[in-house]
C-alpha positions in Angstrom: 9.5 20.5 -20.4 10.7 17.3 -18.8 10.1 14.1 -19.5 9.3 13.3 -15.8 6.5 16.2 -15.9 4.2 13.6 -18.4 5.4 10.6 -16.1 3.7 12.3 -13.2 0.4 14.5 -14.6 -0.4 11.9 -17.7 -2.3 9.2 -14.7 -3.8 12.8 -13.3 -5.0 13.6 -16.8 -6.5 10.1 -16.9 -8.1 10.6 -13.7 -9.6 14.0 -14.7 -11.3 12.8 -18.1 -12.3 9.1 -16.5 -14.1 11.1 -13.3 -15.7 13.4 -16.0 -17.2 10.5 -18.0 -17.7 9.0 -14.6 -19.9 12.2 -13.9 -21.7 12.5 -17.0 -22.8 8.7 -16.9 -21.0 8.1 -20.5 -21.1 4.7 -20.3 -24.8 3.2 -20.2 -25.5 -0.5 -19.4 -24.2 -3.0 -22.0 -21.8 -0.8 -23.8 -19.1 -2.7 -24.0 -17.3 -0.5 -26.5 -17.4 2.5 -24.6 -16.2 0.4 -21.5 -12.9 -0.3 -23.6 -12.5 3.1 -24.7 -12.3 4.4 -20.8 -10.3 1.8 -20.2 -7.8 1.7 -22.3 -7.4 5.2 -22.3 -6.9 4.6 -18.6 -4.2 2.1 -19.5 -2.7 4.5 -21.8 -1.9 7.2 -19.5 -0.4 4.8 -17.2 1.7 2.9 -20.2 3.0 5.8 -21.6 4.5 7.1 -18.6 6.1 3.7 -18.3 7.8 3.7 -21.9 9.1 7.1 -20.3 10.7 5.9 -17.8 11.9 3.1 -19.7 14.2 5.5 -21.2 15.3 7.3 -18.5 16.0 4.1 -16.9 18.4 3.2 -20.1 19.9 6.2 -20.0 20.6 7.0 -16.6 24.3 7.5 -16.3 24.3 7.3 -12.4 24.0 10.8 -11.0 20.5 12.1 -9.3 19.0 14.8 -11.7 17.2 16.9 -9.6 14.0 18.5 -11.5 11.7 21.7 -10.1 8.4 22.4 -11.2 7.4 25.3 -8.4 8.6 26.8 -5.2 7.1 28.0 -2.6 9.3 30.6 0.1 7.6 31.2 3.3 8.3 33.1 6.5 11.8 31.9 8.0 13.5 29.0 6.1 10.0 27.1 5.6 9.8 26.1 1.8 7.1 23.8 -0.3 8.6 22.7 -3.6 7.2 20.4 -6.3 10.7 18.8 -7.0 11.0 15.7 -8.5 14.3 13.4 -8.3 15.4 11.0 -10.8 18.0 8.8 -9.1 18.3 4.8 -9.8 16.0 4.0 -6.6 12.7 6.3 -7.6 13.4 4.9 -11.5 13.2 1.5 -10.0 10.4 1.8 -7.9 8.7 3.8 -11.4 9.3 0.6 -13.5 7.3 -1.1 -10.8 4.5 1.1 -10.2 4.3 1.9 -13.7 4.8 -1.5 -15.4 2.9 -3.4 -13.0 -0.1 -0.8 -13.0 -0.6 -0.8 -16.3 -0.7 -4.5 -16.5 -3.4 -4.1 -13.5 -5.0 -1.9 -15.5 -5.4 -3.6 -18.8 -6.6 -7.0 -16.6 -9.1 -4.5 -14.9 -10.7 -4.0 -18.5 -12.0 -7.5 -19.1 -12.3 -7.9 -15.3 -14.7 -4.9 -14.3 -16.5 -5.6 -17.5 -20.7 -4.8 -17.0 -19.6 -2.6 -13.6 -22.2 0.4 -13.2 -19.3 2.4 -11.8 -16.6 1.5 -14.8 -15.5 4.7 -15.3 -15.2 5.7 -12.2 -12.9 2.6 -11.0 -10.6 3.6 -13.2 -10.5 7.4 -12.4 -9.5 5.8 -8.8 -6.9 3.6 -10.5 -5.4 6.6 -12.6 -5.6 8.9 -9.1 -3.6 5.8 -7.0 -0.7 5.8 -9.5 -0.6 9.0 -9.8 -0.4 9.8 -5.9 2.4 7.0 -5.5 4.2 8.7 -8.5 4.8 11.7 -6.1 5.7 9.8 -3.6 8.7 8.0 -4.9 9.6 10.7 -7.1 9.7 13.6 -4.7 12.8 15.2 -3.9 11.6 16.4 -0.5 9.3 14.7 2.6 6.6 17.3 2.0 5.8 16.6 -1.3 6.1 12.5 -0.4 4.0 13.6 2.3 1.2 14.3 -0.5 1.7 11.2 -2.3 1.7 9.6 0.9 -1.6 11.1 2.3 -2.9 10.6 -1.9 -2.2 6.6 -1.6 -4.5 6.4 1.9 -7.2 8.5 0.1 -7.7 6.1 -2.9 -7.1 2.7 -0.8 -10.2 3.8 1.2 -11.8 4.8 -2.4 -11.5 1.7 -3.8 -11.3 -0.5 -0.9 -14.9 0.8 -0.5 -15.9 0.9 -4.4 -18.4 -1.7 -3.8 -20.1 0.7 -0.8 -23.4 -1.4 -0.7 -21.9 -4.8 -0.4 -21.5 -7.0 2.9 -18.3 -7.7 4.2 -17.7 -9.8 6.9 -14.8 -9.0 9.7 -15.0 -8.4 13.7 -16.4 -5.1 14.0 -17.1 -4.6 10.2 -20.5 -5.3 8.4 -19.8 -3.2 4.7 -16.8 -2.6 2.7 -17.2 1.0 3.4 -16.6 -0.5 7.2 -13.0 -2.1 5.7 -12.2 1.0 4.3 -12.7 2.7 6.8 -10.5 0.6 9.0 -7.9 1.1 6.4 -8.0 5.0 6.7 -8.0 4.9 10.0 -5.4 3.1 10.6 -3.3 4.6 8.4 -3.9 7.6 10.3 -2.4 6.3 13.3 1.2 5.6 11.0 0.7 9.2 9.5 0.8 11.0 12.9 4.2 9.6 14.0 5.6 10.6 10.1 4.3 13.8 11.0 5.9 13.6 13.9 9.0 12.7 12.7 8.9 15.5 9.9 8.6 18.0 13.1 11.4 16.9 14.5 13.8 16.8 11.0 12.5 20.4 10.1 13.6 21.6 13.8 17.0 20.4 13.6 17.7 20.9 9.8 15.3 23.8 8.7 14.6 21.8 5.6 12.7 18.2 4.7 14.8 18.1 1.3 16.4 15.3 0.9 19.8 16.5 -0.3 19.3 19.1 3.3 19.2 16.2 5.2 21.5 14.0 4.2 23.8 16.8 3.7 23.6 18.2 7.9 23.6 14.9 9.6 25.9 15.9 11.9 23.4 18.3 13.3 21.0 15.5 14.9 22.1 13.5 18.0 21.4 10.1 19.0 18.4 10.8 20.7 16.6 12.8 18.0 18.3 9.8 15.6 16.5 7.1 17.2 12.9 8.8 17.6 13.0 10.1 13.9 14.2 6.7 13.0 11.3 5.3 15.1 8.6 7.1 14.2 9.5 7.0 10.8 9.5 3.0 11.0 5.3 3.4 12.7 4.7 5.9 9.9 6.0 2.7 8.0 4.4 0.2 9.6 0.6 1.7 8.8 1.4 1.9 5.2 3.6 -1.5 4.7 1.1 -3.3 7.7 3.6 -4.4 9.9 3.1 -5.2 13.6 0.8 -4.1 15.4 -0.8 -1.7 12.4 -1.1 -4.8 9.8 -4.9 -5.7 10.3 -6.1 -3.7 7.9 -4.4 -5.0 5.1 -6.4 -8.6 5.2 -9.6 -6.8 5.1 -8.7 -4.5 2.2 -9.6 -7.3 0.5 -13.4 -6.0 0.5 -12.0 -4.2 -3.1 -12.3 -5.2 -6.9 -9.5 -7.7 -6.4 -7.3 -5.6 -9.3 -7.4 -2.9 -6.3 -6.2 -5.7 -4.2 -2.9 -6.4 -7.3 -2.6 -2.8 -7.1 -2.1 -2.2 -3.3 -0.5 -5.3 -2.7 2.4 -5.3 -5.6 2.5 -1.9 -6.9 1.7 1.1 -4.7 0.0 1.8 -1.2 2.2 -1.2 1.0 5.7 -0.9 -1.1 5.7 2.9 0.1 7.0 2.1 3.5 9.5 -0.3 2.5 10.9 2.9 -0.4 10.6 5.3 2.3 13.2 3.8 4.8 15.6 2.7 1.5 15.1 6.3 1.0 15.9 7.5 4.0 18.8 5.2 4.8 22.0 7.3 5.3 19.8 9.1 8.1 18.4 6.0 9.8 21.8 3.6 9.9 22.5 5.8 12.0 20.4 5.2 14.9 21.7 1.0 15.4 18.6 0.9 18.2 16.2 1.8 15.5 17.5 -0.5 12.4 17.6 -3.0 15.4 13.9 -2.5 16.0 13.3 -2.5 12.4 14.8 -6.0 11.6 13.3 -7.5 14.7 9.0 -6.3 13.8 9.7 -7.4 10.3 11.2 -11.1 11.1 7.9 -11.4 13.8 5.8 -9.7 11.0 6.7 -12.4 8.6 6.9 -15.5 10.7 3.0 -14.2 12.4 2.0 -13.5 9.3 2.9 -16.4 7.6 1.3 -18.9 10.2 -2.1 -17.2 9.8 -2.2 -17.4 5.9 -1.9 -21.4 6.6 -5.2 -21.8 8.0 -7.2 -18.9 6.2 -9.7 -20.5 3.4 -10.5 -17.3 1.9 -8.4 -17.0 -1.5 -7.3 -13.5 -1.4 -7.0 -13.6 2.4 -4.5 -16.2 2.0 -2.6 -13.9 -0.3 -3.2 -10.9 2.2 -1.7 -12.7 4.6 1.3 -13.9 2.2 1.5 -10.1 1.8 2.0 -8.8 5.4 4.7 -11.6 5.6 6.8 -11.2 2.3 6.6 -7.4 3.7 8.0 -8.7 6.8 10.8 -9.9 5.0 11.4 -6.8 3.4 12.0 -4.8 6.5 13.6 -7.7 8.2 16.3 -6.9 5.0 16.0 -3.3 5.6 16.8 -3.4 8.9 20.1 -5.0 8.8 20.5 -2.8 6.4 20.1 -4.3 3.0 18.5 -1.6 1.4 19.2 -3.1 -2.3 18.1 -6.5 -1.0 14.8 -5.2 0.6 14.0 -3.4 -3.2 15.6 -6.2 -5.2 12.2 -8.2 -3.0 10.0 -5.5 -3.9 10.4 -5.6 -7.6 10.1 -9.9 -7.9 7.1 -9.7 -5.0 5.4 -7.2 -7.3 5.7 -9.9 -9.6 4.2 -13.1 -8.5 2.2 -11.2 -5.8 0.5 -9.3 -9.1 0.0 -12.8 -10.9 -1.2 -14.1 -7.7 -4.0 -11.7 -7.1 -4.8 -11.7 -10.7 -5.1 -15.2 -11.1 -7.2 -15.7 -7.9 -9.8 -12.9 -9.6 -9.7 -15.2 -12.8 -10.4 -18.1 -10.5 -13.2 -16.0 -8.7 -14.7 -14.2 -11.7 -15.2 -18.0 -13.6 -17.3 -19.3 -10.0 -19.2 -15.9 -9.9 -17.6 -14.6 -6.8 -17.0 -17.6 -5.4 -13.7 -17.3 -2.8 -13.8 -20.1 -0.9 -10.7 -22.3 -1.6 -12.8 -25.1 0.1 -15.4 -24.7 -2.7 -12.6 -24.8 -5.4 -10.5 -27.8 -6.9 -9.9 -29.4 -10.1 -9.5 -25.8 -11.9 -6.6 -26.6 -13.6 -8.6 -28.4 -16.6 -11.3 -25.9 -16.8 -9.0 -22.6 -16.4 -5.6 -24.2 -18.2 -3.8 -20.4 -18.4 -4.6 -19.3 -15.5 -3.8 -22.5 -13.5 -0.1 -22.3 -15.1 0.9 -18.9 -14.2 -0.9 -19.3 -11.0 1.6 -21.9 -10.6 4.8 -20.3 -11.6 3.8 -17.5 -9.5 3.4 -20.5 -6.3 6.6 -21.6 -7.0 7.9 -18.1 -6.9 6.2 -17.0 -3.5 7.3 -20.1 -2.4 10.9 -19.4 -3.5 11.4 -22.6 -5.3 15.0 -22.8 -7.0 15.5 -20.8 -10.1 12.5 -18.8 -10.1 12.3 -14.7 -9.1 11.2 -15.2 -5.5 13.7 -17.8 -4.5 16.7 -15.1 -5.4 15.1 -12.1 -3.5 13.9 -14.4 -0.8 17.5 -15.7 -0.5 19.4 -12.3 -1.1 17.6 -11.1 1.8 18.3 -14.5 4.4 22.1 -14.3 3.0 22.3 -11.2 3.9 20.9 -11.1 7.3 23.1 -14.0 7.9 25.9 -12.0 7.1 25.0 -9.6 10.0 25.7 -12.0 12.2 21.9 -12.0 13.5 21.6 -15.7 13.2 18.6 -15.9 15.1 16.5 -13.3 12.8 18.2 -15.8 10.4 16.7 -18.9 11.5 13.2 -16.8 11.9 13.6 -16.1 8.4 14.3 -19.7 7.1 11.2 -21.2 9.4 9.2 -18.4 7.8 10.2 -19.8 4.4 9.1 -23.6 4.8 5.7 -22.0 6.0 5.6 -19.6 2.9 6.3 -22.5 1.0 3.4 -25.0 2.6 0.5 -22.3 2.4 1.4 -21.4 -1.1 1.3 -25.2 -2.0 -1.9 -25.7 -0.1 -3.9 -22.4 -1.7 -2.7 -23.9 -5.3 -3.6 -27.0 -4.4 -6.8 -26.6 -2.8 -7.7 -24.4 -5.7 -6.7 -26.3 -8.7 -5.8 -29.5 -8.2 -8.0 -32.8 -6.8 -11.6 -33.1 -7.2 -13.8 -30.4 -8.5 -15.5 -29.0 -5.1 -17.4 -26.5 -7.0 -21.4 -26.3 -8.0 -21.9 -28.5 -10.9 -24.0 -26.3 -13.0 -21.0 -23.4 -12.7 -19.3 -24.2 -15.4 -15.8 -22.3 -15.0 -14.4 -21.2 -17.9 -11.4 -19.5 -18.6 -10.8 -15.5 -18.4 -11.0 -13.6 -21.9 -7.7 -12.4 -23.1 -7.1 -9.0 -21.9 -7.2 -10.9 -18.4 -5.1 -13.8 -19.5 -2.3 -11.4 -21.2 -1.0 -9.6 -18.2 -1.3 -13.1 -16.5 1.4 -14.5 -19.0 3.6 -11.3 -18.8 3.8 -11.7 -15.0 4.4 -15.4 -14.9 7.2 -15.1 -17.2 8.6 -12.1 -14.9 7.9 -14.2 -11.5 10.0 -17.0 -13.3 13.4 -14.9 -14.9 13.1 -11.6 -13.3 15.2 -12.6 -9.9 17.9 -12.7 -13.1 18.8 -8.8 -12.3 20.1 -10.0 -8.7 21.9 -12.9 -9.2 24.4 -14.2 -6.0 28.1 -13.4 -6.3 28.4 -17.2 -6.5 26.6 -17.5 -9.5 27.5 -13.6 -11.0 30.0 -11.5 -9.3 28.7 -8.2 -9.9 24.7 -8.4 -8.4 23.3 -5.7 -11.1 20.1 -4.5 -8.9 22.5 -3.8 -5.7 25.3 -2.3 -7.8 22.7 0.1 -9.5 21.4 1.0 -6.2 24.4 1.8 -5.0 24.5 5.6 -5.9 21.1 5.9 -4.0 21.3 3.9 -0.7 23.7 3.3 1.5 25.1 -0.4 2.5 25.5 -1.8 6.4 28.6 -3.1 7.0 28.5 -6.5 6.7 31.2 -9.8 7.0 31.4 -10.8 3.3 30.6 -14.8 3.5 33.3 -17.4 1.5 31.6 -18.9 -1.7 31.1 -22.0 0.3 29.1 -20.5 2.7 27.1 -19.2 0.1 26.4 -22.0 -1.6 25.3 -23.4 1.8 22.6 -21.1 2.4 21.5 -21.5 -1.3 21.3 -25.2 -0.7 19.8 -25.0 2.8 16.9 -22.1 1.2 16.4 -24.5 -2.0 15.5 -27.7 0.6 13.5 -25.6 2.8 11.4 -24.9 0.2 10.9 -28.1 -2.0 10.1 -29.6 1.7 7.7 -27.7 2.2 5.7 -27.7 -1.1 6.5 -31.2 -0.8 4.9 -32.0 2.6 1.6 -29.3 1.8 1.1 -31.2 -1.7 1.2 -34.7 -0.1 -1.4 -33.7 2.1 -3.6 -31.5 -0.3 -2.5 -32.8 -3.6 -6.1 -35.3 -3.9 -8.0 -33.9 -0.9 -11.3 -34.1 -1.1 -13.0 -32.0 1.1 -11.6 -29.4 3.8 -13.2 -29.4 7.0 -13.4 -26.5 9.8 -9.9 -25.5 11.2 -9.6 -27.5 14.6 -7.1 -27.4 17.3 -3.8 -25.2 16.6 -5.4 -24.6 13.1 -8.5 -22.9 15.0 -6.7 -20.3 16.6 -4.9 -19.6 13.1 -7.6 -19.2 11.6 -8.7 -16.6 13.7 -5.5 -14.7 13.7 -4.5 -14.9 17.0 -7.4 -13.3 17.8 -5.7 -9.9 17.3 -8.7 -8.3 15.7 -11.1 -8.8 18.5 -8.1 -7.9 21.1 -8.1 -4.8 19.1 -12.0 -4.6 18.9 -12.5 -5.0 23.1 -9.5 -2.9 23.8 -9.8 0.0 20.6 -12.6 0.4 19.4 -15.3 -0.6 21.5 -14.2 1.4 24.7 -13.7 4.6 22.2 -17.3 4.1 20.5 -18.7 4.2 24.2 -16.4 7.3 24.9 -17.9 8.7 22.1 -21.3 7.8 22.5 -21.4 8.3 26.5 -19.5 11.2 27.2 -18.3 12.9 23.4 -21.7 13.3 21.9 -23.5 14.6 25.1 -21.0 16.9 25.4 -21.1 17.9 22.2 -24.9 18.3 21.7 -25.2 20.1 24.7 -21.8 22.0 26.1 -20.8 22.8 22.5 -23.9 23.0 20.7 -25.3 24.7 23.8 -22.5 27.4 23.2 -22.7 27.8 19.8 -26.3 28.2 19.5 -26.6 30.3 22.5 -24.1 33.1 20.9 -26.0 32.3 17.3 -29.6 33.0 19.8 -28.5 36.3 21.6 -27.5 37.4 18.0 -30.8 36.7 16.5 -32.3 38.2 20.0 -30.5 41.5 19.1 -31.5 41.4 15.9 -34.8 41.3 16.6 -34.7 44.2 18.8 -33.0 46.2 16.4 -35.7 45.2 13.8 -38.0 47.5 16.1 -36.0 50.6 15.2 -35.8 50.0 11.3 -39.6 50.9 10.3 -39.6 52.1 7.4 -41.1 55.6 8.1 -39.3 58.3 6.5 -40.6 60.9 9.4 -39.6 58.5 12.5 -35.9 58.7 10.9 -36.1 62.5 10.5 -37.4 62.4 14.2 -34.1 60.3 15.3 -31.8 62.4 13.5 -33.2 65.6 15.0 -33.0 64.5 18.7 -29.8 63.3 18.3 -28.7 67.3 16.5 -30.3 68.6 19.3 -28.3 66.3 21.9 -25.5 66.6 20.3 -25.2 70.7 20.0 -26.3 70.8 23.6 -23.3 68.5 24.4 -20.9 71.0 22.6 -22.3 74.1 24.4 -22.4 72.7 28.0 -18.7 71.0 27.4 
């Protein structure tokens, strides 16, 4: 048996014997010991498959191993195989699902501590990185397209664990209301990578990757561009990119470890894999990588402007998310595929440390997530206030630290293409990141205490602080595996990409020029940390957003735009005009056929008496009708 066999099925183990306990109520209130027993068991199954994958990682020699479990032959060329490929990108991404989720999971121990459902949070956890293992390990689009669907399935889970609680957001009331807007609009993303798996099977007879990559010649420029296209919207649900990114904000109605979980290790980083994935079939459709670039730059600048004005902790960071995403498939469309990974690995990072610090802050104010309700933390929560820091620093790409190499690798490398205005998008982008990250730190942890005196924040027991320390010390030193040619000629993450993605052709810049856009990107952001701790360093109190900061804060409006033009109109289609019709056109229908049936049945009830001499008398008539038929005939 492989190795990658216990990498996949060990998290679907886990799920199976969590949702058991889950079912069999093994955990009764105010048993902690049991609690720890499910849960690091959960952790377990997800640790142990990273240790594996450690050591594949080590020992990788460069060639994809391709390795089949089952295969399925159907009529024609159709095929369903549970492959799996083991190729430098999919161990990457691994690492990062892996090491990061069981991090996520540990914190999730001490976080979800006293939860009535316990077990059964972590039987979603175990399910999510299992589904996303499938999806970056499949050798073909149809079993992704399982791990794909698997991810959607346990964001709404979890982004609705807390079914009974009110959420507020235009149009939503519940977090079962969130999650639903999550699933749905996923939905929207799945239908065009549906699509766009129609459209590879017709030309190609196969959604294997080797098949694909291997018959290029056999799709034109036309079916290029819409498969490249509708790939990108299948994308853009799961990576919430303009227009399908307003979900991501309000799958913040979650367990914030759900929120770490979808935001640095699984459900949004699946889009951004996909494309890298798919790259020798998408560079080569330049209208598509076009589009690509130019969503992600306007993802990541709209994006980014919003999080400035949002008060909400973790909204703040949802926002931060939809942008650094932006970033990521501003990189992947000029087609820095290493670069847009190499930003997927140090966001998964700081993001993690982010979210996990903000449910440290939360969990010592007793739900409290209010930034405006916050300040002077830092005293009263001293671990968590420094790692929340480091990871600041490193959203906010401050010199030296993980985020300010990704950040940069990607802006170099758009300038490179010669798209100077996507470049200039990207470094505007940047001083914002910078002045919101500043702000939510500050705000939060710095300045007066804003916060109920009687409170009494304290800080997070150890198996929360732990994976707090782990991914502050990876937000500072882990941008070390992509170091600029100017500092280390051989850039480690891109080289070992290499083998799986393909690279744009570029202009190669001069060290000078290099060093340039190092120095511009390192101002950029100390002036904007600078300018967002002068004004919120010692602020006191945070009024309502006014003026420019008003609109903001309301995102652009977008939601109710989509609320006035979406969903409203369709909720009167369906209760107007749908519902009528179906209660009485289709339900009329149906239970007129089920009525005559029963009618018919009833008749035929007269016949069946019982009496042994009325059948004798049947049978004889019809002897007699029948020999009289034969002798007249």
């Amino acid at each position: 048996m492989h190795l990658v066999y216990l990498v996949v099925f060990l998290p679907l183990a886990g799920f199976l014997v969590a949702s058991l306990l889950s079912l069999t109520k093994f955990i009764g209130e105010g048993e902690s010991g049991k609690e720890k027993l499910v849960g690091f068991f959960s952790t377990l199954m997800i640790a142990i498959p990273f240790g594996i994958v450690a050591t594949l990682f080590a020992s990788f020699g460069g060639e994809a191993q391709i390795v089949a479990l089952y295969e399925w032959i159907g009529a024609g060329s159709l095929s369903a195989k549970i492959a799996y490929r083991i190729d430098s990108l999919s161990l990457v991404m691994a690492m990062i699902v892996t090491g990061v989720g069981s991090l996520i999971h540990l914190y999730s121990i001490g976080y979800m501590h006293g939860d009535e459902g316990f077990a059964r949070f972590f039987a979603y956890l175990n399910l999510f990185i299992f589904a996303m293992l499938n999806l970056i390990l499949a050798d073909n689009m149809l079993l992704m397209f399982l791990g794909w669907e698997g991810v959607g399935l346990c964001s709404y889970l979890l982004i609705g664990f807390w079914f009974d609680r009110k959420f507020e957001g235009v149009g939503i009331e519940t977090t079962t209301d969130a999650a639903n807007k999550a699933f749905i609009m996923n939905r929207i993303g799945d239908f065009a990578m549906l699509a766009a798996m129609f459209l590879i099977f017709q030309k190609v007879s196969s959604l294997d990757y080797e098949a694909m990559f291997s018959q290029k010649a056999a799709f034109d420029s036309t079916h290029l561009f819409w498969i490249a296209t509708l790939v990108f919207i299948g994308c853009s649900g799961k990576s919430a990119q303009i227009p399908l990114y307003t979900w991501l904000p309000d799958a913040m109605a979650g367990p914030t470890p759900v929120s770490a979980l979808i935001h640095a290790a699984t459900m949004v980083t699946s889009g951004v894999y996909l494309i890298a994935r798919l790259s020798p079939l998408l560079t080569m459709s330049p209208e598509a990588m076009s589009l690509i670039a130019v969503i992600g730059a306007a993802t990541a600048f709209i994006a980014a402007t919003i999080g400035v004005a949002q008060n909400d902790i973790k909204k703040v960071l949802a926002y931060s998310t939809v942008s650094q995403l932006g970033y990521m498939f501003l990189a992947l469309g000029v087609g820095a595929f290493g670069s847009a990974i190499f930003h997927v690995a140090t966001h998964a990072f700081f993001k993690a440390c982010l979210f996990l610090g903000a449910g440290s802050v939360i969990h010592a104010l007793h739900e409290e997530q209010d930034i405006r309700k916050m300040g002077g933390l830092a005293k009263a929560m001293p671990q968590t206030n420094l790692t929340f820091l480091v990871a600041t620093l490193a959203l906010a790409g401050f010199p030296l630290t993980a985020g300010f190499f990704s950040k940069d690798d990607i802006l170099a490398k758009t300038f490179e293409s010669q798209n100077y205005a996507l470049w200039a998008i990207g470094l505007l982008t940047a001083f914002i990141t910078a002045f919101y990250a500043m702000r939510l730190y500050a705000l939060a942890f710095l300045g007066e205490a804003r916060w109920d005196s009687n409170e009494k924040p304290h800080e997070s027991p150890a198996l929360m602080t732990i994976p707090l320390w782990i991914l502050g010390a990876l937000s500072l030193f882990g941008g070390a595996m992509g170091l600029p040619a100017v500092i280390q000629e051989r850039n480690w993450i891109q080289s070992f990409l290499a083998t799986s993605v393909v690279g744009a052709e570029t202009h190669p810049l001069s060290h000078s020029t290099e060093w340039m856009l190092l120095g511009v990107s390192s101002l950029v952001a100390i002036l904007g940390l600078g300018v967002s701790l002068g004004i919120y360093g010692k602020k006191k109190a945070e009024g309502e957003p006014q003026g420019v900061f008003a609109l903001l804060h309301r995102k652009y409006y977008v939601d109710e735009i989509y609320d006035a033009l979406v969903s409203k109109p369709f909720q009167w289609l369906c209760a107007k005009v749908l519902a009528p019709f179906d209660a009485r056109a289709l339900d009329g229908l149906v239970n007129g056929i089920g009525g005559s049936i029963l009618g018919l049945g009833a008749a035929m009830r007269r016949w069946q008496t019982g009496v042994a001499q009325n059948y004798a008398l049947v049978i004889t008539i019809g002897l007699i009708l029948l020999v009289g038929y034969i002798a007249l005939s």
